[in-house]
C-alpha positions as YAML, in Angstrom:
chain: A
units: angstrom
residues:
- id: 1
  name: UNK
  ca: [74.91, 116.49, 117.13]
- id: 2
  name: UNK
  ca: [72.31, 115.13, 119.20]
- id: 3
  name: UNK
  ca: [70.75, 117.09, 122.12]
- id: 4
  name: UNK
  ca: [72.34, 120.39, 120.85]
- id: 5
  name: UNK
  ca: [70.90, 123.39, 118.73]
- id: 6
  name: UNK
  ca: [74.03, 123.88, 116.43]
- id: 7
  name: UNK
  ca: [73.03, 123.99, 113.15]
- id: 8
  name: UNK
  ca: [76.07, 124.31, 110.45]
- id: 9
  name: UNK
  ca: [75.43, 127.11, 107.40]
- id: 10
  name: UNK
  ca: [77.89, 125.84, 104.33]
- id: 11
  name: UNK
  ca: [79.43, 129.84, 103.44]
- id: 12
  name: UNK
  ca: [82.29, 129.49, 105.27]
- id: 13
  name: UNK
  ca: [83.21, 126.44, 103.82]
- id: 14
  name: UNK
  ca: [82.95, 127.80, 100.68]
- id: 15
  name: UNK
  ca: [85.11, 130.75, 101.18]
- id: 16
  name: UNK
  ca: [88.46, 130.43, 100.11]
- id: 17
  name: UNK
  ca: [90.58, 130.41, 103.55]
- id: 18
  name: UNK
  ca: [94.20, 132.79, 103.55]
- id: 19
  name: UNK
  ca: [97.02, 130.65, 103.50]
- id: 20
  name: UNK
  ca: [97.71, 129.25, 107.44]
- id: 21
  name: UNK
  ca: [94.24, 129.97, 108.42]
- id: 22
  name: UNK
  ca: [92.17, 127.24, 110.31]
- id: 23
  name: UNK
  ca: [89.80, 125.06, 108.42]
- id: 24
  name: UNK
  ca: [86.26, 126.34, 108.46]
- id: 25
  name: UNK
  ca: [85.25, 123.07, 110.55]
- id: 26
  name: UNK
  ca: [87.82, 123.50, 113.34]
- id: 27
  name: UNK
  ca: [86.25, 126.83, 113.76]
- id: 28
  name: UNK
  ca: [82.60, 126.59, 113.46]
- id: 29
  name: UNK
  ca: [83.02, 124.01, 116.46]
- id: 30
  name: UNK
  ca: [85.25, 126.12, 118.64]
- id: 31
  name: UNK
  ca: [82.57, 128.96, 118.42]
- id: 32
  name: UNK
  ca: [79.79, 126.42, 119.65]
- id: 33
  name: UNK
  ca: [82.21, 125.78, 122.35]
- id: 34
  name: UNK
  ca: [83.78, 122.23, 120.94]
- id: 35
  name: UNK
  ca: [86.81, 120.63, 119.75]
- id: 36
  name: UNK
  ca: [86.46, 120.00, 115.94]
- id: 37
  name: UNK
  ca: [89.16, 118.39, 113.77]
- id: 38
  name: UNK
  ca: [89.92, 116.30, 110.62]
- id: 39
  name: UNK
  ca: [92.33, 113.72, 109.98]
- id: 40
  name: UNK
  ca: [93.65, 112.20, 106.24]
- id: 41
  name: UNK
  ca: [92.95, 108.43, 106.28]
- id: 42
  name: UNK
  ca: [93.91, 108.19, 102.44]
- id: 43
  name: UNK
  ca: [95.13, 110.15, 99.37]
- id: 44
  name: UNK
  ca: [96.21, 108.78, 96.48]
- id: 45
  name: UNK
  ca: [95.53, 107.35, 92.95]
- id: 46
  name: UNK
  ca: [92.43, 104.69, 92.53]
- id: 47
  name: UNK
  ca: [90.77, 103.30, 89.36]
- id: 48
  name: UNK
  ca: [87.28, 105.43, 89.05]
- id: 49
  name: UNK
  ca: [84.09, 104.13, 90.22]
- id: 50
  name: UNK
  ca: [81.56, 103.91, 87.44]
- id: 51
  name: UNK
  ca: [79.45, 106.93, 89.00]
- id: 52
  name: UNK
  ca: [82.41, 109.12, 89.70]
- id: 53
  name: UNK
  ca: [84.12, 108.37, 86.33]
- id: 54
  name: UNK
  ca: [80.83, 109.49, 85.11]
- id: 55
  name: UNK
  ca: [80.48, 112.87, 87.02]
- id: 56
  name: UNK
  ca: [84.35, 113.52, 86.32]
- id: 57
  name: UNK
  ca: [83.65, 112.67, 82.38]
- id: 58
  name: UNK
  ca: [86.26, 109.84, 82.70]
- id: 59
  name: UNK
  ca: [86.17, 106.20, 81.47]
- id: 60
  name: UNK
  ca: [84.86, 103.89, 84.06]
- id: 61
  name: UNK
  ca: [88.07, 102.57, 85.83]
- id: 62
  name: UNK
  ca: [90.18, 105.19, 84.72]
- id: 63
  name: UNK
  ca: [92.47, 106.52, 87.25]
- id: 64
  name: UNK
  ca: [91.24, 109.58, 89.54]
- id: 65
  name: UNK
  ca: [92.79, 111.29, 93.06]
- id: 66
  name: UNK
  ca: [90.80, 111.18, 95.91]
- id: 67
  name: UNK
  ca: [91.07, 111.80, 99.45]
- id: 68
  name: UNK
  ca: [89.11, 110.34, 102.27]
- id: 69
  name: UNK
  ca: [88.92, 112.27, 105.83]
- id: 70
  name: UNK
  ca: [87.50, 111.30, 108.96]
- id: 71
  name: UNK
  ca: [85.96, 114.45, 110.52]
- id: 72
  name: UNK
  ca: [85.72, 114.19, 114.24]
- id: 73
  name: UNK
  ca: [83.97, 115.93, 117.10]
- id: 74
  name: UNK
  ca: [85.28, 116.52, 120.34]
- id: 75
  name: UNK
  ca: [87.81, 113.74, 119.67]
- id: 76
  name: UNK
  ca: [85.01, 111.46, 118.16]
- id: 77
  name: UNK
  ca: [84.78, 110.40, 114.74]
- id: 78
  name: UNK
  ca: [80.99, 112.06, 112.91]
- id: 79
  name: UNK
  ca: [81.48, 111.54, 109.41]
- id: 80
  name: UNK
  ca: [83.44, 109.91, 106.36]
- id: 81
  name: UNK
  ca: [84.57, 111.78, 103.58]
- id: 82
  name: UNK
  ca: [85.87, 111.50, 100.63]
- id: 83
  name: UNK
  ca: [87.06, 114.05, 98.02]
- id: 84
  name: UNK
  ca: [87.81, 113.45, 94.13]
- id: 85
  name: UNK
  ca: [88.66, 116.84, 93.13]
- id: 86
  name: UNK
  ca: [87.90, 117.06, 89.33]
- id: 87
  name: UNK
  ca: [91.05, 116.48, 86.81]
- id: 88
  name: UNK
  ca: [92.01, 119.39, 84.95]
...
């Protein structure tokens, strides 16, 4: 966030949210007086890349979940994520 003060503490994003609440990012930018929001690009099954198979503890290639988000600010896109939650 160029030009702006804002600096983002991780605790409420580790907080587990009640059920209908709004996402910790949506939030954190409406108190600093902007428009934050996420949308879902992807979610599905993809074979493992060889250093996620090895952080999950699966065989390189093996299938894993992930979900990749674009996070936007005030309409404009500021950062690509993905998640791979680990299997269970």
């Amino acid at each position: 966030m160029s030009g702006s003060e804002w600096t983002s503490v991780s605790m409420p994003y580790l907080t587990p949210r009640a059920s209908g609440a709004t996402d910790a990012w949506t939030e954190e930018a409406r108190a600093a007086g902007r428009r934050g929001s996420q949308r879902i690009v992807h979610a599905g099954e993809v074979p493992g890349p060889p250093a996620v198979a090895a952080l999950l503890g699966v065989g390189d290639g093996d299938t894993v979940v992930v979900r990749r988000r674009i996070i936007e600010l005030d309409g404009e896109p500021t950062e690509d994520r993905m998640t791979v939650p680990h299997p269970e």
